[in-house]
Residue, then its C-alpha position, 0 to 999 in steps of 0.5 A: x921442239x925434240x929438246x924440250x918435248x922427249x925425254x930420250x931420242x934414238x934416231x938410227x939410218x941404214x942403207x944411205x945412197x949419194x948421187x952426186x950430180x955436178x953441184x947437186x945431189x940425192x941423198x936417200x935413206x931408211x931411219x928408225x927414230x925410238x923416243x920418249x914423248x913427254x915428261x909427266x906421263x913419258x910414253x915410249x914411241x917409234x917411228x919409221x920411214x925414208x928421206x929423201x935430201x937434195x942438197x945443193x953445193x954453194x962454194x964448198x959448202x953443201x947444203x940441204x934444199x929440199x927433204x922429203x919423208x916418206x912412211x915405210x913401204x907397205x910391202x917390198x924391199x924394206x919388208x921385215x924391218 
């Protein structure tokens, strides 16, 4: 869908943090995505917001098992970006 749908992506992520729990983990961040959507009538877009990535460790392999998004906080710790 990103391949064929925009015809440039930017996708930037600041202020990760890891938990490591045994064979689980937390992985948290905020992200930036400039693009733009569609090839006959191209219209520049941004988003923003956190993720949220449990991921599991399987051998030595980690692997994500659940994502959650989340849009940018109305006001408080990520004001101004």
């Amino acid at each position: 869908m990103f391949g064929s749908n925009f015809t440039s992506r930017d996708l930037k992520s600041f202020d990760e943090t890891i938990q490591i729990f045994g064979d689980m983990a937390v992985v948290e961040f905020y992200w930036i995505f400039d693009a733009v959507f569609g090839r006959e009538i191209p219209t520049p877009m941004q988003t923003r917001g956190r993720e949220t990535q449990v991921m599991k460790k399987f051998g030595d392999t980690w692997k994500i098992v659940h994502v959650h998004y989340s849009g940018m906080p109305a006001t408080g710790e990520r004001e101004g970006f």
